[in-house]
C-alpha positions as CSV (number, residue, x, y, z in Angstrom):
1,X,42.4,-15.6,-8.2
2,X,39.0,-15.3,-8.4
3,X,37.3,-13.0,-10.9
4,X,35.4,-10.0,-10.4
5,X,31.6,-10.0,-11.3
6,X,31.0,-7.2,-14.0
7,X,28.3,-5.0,-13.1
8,X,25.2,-5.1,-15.0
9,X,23.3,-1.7,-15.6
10,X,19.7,-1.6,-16.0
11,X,17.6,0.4,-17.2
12,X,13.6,2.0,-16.5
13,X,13.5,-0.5,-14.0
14,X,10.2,-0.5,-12.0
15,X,9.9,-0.1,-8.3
16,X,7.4,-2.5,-6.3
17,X,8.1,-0.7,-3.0
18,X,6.9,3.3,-3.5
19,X,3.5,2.5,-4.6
20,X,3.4,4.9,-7.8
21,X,5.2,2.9,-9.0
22,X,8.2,4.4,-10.5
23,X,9.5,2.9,-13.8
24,X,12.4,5.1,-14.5
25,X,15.2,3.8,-12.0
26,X,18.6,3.2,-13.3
27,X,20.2,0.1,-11.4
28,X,23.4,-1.4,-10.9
29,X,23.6,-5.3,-10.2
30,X,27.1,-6.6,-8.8
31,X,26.6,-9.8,-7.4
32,X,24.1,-10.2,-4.9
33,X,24.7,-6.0,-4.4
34,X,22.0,-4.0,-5.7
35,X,22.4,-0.1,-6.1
36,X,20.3,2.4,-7.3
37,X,22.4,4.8,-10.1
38,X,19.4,7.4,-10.9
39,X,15.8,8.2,-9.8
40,X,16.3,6.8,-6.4
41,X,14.7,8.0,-3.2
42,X,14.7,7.2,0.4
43,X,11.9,4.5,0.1
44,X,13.5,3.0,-3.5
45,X,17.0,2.7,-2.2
46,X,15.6,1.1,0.8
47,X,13.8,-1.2,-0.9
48,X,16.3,-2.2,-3.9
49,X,19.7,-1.6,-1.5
50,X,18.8,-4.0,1.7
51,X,21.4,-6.9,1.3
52,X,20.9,-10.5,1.7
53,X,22.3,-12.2,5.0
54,X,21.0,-15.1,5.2
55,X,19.3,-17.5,2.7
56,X,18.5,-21.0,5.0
57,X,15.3,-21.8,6.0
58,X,15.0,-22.3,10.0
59,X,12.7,-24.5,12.2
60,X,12.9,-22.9,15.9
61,X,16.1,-21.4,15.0
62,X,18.2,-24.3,13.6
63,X,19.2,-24.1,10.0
64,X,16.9,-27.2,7.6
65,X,16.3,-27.8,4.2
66,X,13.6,-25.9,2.2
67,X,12.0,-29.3,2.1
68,X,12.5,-29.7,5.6
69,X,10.4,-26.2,5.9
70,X,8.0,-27.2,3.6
71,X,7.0,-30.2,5.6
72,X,6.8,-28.9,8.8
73,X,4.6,-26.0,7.5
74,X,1.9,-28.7,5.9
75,X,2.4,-30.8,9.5
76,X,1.5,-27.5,11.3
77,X,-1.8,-26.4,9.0
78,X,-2.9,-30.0,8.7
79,X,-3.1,-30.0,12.7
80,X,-4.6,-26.3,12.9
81,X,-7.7,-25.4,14.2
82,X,-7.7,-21.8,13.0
83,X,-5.0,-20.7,10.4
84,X,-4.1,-17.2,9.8
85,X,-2.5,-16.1,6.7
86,X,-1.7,-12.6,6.9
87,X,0.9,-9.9,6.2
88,X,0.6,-10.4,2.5
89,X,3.2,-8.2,1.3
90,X,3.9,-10.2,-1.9
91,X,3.3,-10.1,-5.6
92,X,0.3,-11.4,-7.9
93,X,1.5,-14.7,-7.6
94,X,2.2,-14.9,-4.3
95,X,-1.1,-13.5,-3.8
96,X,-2.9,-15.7,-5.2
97,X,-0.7,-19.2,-4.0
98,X,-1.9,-17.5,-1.1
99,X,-5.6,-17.6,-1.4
100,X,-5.0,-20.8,-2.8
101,X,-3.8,-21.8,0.4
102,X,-6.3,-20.5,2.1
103,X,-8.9,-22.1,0.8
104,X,-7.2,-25.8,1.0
105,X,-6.3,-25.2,4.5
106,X,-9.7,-23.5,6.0
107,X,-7.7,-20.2,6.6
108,X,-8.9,-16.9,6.9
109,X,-6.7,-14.0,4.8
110,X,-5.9,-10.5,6.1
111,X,-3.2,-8.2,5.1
112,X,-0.8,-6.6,7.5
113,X,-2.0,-2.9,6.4
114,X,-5.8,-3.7,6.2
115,X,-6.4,-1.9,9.2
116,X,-6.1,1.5,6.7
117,X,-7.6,-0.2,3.6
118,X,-11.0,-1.0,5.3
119,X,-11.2,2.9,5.5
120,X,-11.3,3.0,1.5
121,X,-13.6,-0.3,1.2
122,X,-16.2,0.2,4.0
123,X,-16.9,4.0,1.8
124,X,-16.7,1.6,-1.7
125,X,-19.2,-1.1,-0.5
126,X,-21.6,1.4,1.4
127,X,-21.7,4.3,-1.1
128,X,-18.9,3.7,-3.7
129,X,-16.7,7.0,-5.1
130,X,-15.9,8.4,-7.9
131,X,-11.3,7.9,-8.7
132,X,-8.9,8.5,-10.8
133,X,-6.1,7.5,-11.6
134,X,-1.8,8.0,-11.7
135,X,-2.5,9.5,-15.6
136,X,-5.4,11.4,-15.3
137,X,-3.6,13.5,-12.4
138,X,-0.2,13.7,-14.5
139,X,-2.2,15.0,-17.1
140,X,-5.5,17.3,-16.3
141,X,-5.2,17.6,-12.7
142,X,-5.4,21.8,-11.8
143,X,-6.1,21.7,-8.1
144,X,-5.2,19.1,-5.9
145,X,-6.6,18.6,-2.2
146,X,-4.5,16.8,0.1
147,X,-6.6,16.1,3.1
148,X,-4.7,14.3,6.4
149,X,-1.8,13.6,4.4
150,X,1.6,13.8,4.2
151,X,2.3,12.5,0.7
152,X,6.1,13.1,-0.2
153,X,7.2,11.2,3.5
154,X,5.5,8.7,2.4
155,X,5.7,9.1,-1.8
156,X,8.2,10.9,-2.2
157,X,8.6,11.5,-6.3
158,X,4.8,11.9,-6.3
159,X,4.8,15.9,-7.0
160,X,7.6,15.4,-9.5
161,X,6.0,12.8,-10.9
162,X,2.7,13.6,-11.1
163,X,1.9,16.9,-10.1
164,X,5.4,19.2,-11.4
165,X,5.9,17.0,-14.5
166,X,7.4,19.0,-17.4
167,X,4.3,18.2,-19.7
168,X,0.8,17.1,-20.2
169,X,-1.3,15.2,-22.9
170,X,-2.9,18.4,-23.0
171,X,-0.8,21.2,-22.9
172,X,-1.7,22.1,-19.7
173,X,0.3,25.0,-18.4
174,X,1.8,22.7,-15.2
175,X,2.8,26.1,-13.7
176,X,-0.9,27.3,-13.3
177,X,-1.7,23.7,-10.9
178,X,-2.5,25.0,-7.2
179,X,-1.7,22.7,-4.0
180,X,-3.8,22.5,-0.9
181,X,-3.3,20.6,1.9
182,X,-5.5,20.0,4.7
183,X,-5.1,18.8,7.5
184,X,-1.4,18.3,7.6
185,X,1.7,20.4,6.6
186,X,3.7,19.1,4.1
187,X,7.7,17.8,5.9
188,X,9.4,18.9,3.0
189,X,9.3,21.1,-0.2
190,X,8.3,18.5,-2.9
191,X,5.1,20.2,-3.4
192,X,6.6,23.4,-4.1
193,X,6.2,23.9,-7.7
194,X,9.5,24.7,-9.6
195,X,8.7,28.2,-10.6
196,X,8.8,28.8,-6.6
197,X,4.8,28.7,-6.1
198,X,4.1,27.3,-2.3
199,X,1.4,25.2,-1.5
200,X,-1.7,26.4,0.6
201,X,-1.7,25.1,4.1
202,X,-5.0,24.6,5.8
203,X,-3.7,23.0,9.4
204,X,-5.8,21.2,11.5
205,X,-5.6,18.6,14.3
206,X,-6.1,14.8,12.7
207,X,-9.2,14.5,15.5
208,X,-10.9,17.6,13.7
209,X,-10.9,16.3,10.1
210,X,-14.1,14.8,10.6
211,X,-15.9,18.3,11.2
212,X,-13.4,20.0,9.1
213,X,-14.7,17.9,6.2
214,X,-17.9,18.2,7.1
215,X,-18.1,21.8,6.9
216,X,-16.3,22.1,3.7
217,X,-18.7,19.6,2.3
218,X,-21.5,21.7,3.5
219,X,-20.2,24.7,1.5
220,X,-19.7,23.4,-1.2
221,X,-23.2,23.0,-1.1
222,X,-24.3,26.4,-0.4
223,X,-25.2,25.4,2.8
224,X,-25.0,28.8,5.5
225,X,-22.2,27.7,8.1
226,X,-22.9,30.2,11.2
227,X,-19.4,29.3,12.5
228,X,-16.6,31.3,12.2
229,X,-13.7,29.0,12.6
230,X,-13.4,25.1,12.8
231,X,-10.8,22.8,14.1
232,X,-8.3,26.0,14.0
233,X,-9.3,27.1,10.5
234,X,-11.3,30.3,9.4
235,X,-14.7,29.1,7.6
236,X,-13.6,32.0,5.1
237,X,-11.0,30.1,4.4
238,X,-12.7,26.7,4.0
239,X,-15.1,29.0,1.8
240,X,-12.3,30.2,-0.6
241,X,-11.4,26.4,-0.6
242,X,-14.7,25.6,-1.8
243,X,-15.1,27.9,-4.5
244,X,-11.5,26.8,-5.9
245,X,-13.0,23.2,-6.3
246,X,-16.0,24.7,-8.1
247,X,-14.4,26.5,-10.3
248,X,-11.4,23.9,-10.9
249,X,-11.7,22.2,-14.1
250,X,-10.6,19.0,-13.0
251,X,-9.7,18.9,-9.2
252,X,-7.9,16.0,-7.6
253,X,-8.8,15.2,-3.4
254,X,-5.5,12.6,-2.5
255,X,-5.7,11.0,1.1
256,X,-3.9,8.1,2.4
257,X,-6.0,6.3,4.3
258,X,-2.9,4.8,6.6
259,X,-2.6,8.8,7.7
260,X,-5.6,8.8,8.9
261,X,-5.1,7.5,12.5
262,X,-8.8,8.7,14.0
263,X,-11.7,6.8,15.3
264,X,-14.2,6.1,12.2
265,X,-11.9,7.3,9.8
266,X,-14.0,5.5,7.0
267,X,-16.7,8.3,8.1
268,X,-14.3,11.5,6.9
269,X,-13.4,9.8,3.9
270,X,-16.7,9.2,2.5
271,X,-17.9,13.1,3.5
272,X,-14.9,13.5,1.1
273,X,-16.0,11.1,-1.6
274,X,-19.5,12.3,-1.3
275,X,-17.6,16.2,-1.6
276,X,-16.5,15.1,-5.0
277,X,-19.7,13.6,-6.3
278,X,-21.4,16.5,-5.5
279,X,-18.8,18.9,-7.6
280,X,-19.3,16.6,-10.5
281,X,-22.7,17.9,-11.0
282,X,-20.9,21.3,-12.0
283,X,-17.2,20.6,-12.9
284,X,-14.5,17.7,-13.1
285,X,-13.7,16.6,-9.4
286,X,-11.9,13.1,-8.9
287,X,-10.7,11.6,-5.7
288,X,-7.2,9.4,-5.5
289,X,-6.6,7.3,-2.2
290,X,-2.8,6.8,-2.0
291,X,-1.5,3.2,-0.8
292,X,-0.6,0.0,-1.8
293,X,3.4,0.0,-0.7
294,X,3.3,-3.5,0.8
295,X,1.5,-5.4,-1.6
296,X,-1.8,-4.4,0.0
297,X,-3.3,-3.4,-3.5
298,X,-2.3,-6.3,-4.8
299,X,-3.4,-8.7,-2.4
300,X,-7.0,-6.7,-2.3
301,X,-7.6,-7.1,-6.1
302,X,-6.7,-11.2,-5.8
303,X,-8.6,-11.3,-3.3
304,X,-11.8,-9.5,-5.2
305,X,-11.4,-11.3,-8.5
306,X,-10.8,-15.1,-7.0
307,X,-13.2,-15.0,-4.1
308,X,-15.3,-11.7,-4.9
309,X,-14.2,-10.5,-1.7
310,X,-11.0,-8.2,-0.1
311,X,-8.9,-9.2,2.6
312,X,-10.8,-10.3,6.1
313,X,-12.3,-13.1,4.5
314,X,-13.0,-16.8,6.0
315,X,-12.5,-19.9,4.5
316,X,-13.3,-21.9,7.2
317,X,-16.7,-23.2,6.3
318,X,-15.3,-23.9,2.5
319,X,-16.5,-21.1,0.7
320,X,-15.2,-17.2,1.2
321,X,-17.2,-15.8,3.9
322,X,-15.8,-11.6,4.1
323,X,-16.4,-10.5,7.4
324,X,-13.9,-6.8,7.9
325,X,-14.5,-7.0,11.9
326,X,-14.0,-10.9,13.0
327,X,-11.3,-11.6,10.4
328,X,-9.1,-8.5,11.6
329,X,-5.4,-10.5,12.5
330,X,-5.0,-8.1,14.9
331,X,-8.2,-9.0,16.8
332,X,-7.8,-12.1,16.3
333,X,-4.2,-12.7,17.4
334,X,-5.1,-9.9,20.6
335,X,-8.2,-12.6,21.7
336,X,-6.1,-16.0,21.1
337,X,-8.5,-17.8,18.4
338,X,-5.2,-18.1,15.9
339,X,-3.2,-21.3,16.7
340,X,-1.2,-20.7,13.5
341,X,-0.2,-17.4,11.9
342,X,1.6,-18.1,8.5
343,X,2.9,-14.4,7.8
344,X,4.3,-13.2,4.2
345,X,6.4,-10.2,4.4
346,X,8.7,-10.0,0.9
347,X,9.4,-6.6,0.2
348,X,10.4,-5.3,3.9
349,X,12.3,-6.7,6.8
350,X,10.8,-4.2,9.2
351,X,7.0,-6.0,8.6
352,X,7.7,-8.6,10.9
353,X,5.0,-10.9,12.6
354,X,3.1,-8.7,15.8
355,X,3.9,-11.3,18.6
356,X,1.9,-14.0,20.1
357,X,0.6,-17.1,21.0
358,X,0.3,-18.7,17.9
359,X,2.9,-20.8,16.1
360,X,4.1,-18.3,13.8
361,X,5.6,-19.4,10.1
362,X,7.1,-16.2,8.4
363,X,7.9,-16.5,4.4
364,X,9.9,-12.7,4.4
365,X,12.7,-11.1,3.3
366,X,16.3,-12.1,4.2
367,X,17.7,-9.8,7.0
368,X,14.8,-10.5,9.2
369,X,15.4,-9.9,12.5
370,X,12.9,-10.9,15.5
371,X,11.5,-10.3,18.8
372,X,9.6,-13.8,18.9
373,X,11.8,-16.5,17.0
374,X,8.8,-18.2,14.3
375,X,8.5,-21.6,14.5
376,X,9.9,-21.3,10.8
377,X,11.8,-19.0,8.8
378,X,12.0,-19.2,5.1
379,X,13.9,-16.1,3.6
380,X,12.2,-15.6,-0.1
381,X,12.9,-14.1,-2.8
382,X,11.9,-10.1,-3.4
383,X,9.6,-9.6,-6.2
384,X,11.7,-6.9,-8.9
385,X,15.1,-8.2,-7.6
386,X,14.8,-12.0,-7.3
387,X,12.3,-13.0,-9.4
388,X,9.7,-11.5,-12.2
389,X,6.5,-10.9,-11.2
390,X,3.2,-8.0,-11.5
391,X,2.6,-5.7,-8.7
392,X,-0.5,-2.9,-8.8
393,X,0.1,0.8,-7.8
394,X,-1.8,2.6,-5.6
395,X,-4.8,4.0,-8.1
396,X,-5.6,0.0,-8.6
397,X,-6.0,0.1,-12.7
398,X,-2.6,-0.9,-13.5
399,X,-0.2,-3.8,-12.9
400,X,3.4,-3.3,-13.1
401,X,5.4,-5.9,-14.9
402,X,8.8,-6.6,-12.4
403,X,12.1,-8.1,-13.5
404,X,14.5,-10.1,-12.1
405,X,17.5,-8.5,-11.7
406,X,19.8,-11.4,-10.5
407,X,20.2,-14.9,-9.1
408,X,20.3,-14.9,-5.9
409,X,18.7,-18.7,-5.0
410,X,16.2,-17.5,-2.8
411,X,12.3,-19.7,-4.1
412,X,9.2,-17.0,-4.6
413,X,6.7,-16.8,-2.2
414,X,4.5,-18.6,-5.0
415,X,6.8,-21.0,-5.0
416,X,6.9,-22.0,-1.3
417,X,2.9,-21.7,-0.8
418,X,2.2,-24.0,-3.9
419,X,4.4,-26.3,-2.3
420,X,2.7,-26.2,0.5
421,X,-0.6,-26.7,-0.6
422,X,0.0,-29.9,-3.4
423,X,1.5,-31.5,0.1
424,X,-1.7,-30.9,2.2
């Protein structure tokens, strides 16, 4: 008879996959079975609770040796023309095995959510902002601006976290913090604090943030605004907006930039970046751009510190060469210049490779499922469950140590690229 794994508890484990980064989780290991016991939410469970199904690495569908894989990867970028390595959804290591890779094979580097990112880093490199970070909100924040956002679909222990927390460095009365969303309703009641005290909604379309902003940028400034309503909202009530963040003693304006599905969306968020320089001539304002669930955080500050560039950079002439428009995957994969997409998708087997021409190598998470069989499959290990590893959070200033919480055989993504790269 055989015997029966005992489960292992553990404890203030933290989560790579809700990009807050959670640290408090209580999890059960049995086996390959992970379960969350405590602190869990729909993106956490999600992300600790999918199961492995299958663990062999597959050329064109047929089940080969990781060795097997390995070589047929180096065959296929030693032959390429124009490599893609994209997706990205990996740890520290993986990130930088990555760029590694990159640069021995001529590649260019993207990430699978840089789309949204480049709306935070065109603002950084044209004008820069002024941010804060996970802490500083937990413990001074007193108004917080959501603008376009729907934070607890997306975050969903961010107000309990951050905003409704029982206590501050300070001894801040958390009861007196007021919530303001613009833009979007919240879908839920997370940012209801838990004396009862609603949020403020301020609802506009998503095409009439742009003059939204503007317009509340413009009174903050004392600037006359003839208008008596934009985009659905009353200019008094933009004004009684403004005067909150001038009076506020440190105010927090949140947006995630992935919300923000409108043409030149990089254009609204620096009117709001510039908004928050120009209440820091008076009070405490601080802007936070939420993101980072996939790795993308990650991946950008490897990318910045080993090539002095983010994502969208060319190695092709055999130094870094950042270009956010020609190195867009999506572009690039739409106008058939890729002959070889290598695609790194750890954390979540729903980021699966768009389809295309290309010959399509996909290091990702067991349970993968796809429309366009890749030329290989190599199921890898998930950073926190399989192996140890860092991760950032969203506000970029932190990287969060992950465990291992059991064997399950799969290699790291660091592993497999490294590999890779000594063969080229």
């Amino acid at each position: 008879m055989t015997e029966m794994t005992k489960p292992e508890i553990w404890q203030d484990v933290p989560s790579p996959f809700c990009g807050i980064a959670s640290d408090d989780l209580q999890i059960k290991v049995e086996g390959l079975t992970v379960s969350i016991v405590e602190n869990g939410d729909d993106v956490t469970r999600k992300g600790f609770e999918t199961p492995i199904t299958d663990v062999s690495p597959r050329i064109n569908g047929k089940d080969v040796s990781l060795d097997q894989a390995i070589s047929h990867i180096t065959h296929l970028l030693r032959d390429s023309k124009q490599p893609v390595i994209s997706g990205m959804a990996t740890d520290l290591n993986g990130a930088r095995s990555a760029i590694a890779l990159a640069d021995k094979s001529r590649a260019t580097i993207d990430n699978m959510d840089s789309a949204a990112s480049m709306r935070n880093i065109l603002v950084l490199q044209d004008t820069g902002y002024m941010l804060t970070t996970l802490t500083e909100v937990r413990n001074r924040v007193d108004l917080l601006v959501v603008v376009g956002s729907d934070i607890e679909a997306s975050y969903p222990r961010f107000f309990e976290r951050m905003v409704w927390n029982k206590e501050s460095m300070f001894d801040q009365d958390i009861a007196s913090r007021e919530v303001v969303y613009l833009g979007k309703a919240p879908t839920g009641n997370a940012s209801t604090s838990p004396q009862g005290k609603k949020a403020q909604v301020l609802v506009c379309d998503d095409a009439d943030l742009p003059e939204v902003m503007s317009v509340l940028r413009a009174i903050v400034n004392g600037k006359v605004v003839q208008a008596k309503q934009v985009g659905g909202i009353a200019v008094s009530d933009l004004a009684v907006l403004a005067e909150q963040l001038k009076q506020a003693a440190y105010s927090v304006v949140a947006w995630d930039a992935g919300n923000l599905e409108i043409a030149h969306a990089e254009a609204t968020v620096q009117t709001l970046c510039e908004m928050v320089k120009d209440l820091n001539l008076d009070t405490r304002s601080s802007g936070l751009p939420l993101g980072g669930k996939e790795g993308s955080i990650t991946a950008n500050q490897v990318s910045a510190w080993q090539s002095g560039y983010p994502m969208r950079t060319n190695f092709s002439r055999g130094y870094p060469d950042y270009d956010p428009f020609l190195s867009d995957t999506k572009r690039m994969l739409d106008n058939d210049e890729v002959d070889t997409l290598v695609w790194l998708s750890s954390y979540n087997i729903d980021r699966t490779p768009p389809t295309s021409n290309a010959k399509t190598i996909v290091l990702g998470r067991s349970g993968m499922t796809f429309e366009q069989e890749p030329e290989v499959f190599i199921p890898v290990g998930t950073p926190g469950i399989d192996h140890a590893g860092r991760t950032f959070r969203c506000d970029g200033v932190v990287s969060i140590p992950l465990r291992k919480l059991r064997d399950s055989g799969l290699p790291s993504t660091f592993d497999v690229l490294t590999a890779v790269e000594q063969a080229l």
